[in-house]
ZADO-1210 file (C-alpha; in nm, 4 decimals, padded with zeros to 6 digits):
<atoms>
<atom x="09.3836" y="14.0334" z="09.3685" code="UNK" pos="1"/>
<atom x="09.5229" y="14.1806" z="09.0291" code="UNK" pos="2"/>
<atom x="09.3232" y="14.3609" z="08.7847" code="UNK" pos="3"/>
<atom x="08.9857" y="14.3037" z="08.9363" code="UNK" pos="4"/>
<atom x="08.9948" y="13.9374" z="08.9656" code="UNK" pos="5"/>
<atom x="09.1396" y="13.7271" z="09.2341" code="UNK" pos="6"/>
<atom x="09.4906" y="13.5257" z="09.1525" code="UNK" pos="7"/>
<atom x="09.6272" y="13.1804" z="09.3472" code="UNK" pos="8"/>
<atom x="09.9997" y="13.2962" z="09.4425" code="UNK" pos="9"/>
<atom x="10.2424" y="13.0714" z="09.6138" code="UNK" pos="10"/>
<atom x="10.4035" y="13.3915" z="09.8193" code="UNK" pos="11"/>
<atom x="10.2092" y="13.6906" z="09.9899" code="UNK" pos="12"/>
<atom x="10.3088" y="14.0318" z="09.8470" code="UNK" pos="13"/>
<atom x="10.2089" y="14.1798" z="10.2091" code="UNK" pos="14"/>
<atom x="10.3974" y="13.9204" z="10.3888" code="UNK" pos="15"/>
<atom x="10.6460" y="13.7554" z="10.1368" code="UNK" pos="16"/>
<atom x="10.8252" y="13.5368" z="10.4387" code="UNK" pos="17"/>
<atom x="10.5137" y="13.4043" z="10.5502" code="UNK" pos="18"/>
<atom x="10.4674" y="13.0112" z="10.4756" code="UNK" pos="19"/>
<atom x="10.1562" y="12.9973" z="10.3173" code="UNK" pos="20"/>
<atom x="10.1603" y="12.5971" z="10.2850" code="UNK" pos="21"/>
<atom x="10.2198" y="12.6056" z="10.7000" code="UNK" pos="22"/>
<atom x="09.8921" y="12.8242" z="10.7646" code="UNK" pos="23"/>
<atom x="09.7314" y="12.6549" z="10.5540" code="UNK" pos="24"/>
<atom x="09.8050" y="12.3360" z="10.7357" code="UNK" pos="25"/>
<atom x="09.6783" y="12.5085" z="11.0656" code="UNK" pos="26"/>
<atom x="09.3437" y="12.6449" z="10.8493" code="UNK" pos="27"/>
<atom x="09.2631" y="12.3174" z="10.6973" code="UNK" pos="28"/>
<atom x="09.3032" y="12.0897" z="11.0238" code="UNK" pos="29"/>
<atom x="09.0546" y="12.3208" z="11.2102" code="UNK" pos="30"/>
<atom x="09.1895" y="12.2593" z="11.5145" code="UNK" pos="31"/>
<atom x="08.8600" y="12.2298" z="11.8291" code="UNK" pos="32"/>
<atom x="09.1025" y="12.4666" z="12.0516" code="UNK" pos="33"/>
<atom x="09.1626" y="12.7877" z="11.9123" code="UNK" pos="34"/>
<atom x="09.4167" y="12.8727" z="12.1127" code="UNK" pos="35"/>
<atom x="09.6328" y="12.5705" z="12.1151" code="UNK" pos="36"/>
<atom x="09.6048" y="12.6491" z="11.7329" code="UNK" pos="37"/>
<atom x="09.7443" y="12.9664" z="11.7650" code="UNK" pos="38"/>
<atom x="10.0570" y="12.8363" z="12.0077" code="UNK" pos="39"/>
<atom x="10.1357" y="12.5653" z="11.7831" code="UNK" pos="40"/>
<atom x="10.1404" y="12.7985" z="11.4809" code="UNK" pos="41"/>
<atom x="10.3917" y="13.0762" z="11.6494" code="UNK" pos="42"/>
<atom x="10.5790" y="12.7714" z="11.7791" code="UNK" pos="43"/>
<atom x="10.6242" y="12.6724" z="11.3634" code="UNK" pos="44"/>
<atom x="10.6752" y="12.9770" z="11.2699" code="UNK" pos="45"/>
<atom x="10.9459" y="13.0477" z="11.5725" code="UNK" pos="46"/>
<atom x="11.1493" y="12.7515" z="11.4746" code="UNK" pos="47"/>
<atom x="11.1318" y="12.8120" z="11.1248" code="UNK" pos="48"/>
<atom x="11.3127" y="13.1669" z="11.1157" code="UNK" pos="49"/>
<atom x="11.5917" y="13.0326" z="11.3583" code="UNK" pos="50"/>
<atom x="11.6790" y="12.8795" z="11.0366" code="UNK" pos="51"/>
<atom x="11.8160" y="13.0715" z="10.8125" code="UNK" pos="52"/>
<atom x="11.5795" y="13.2210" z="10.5386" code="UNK" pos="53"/>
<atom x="11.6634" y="13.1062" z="10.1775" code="UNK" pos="54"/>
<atom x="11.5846" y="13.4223" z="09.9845" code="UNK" pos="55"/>
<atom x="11.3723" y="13.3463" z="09.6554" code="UNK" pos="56"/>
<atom x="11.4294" y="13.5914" z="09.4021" code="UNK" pos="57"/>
<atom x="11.8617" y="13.6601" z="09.4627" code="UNK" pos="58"/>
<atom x="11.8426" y="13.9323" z="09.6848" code="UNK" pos="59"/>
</atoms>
């Protein structure tokens, strides 16, 4: 949200490494088992950072 009005971003100022196309995925699908959900998420998101992280804006 900037200057009173919500704004689509493609990175989270809060959490700038977080994938925001991969939790989306997990939103959208709406997955019947919560939990499994959840797992499957961390797994993504585990496997992801044992890559290395391609920094966005040269630092």
């Amino acid at each position: 949200m900037r200057e009173g009005e919500y704004e689509e971003v493609s990175r989270s100022t809060l959490l700038p490494d977080l994938d925001l196309s991969l939790l989306q995925r997990y939103y959208l699908e709406r997955h019947p088992d919560q939990y499994k959900a959840v797992n499957e998420f961390l797994q993504a998101i585990r496997s992801r950072s044992a890559a290395p992280a391609v920094k966005v804006n040269g630092n």
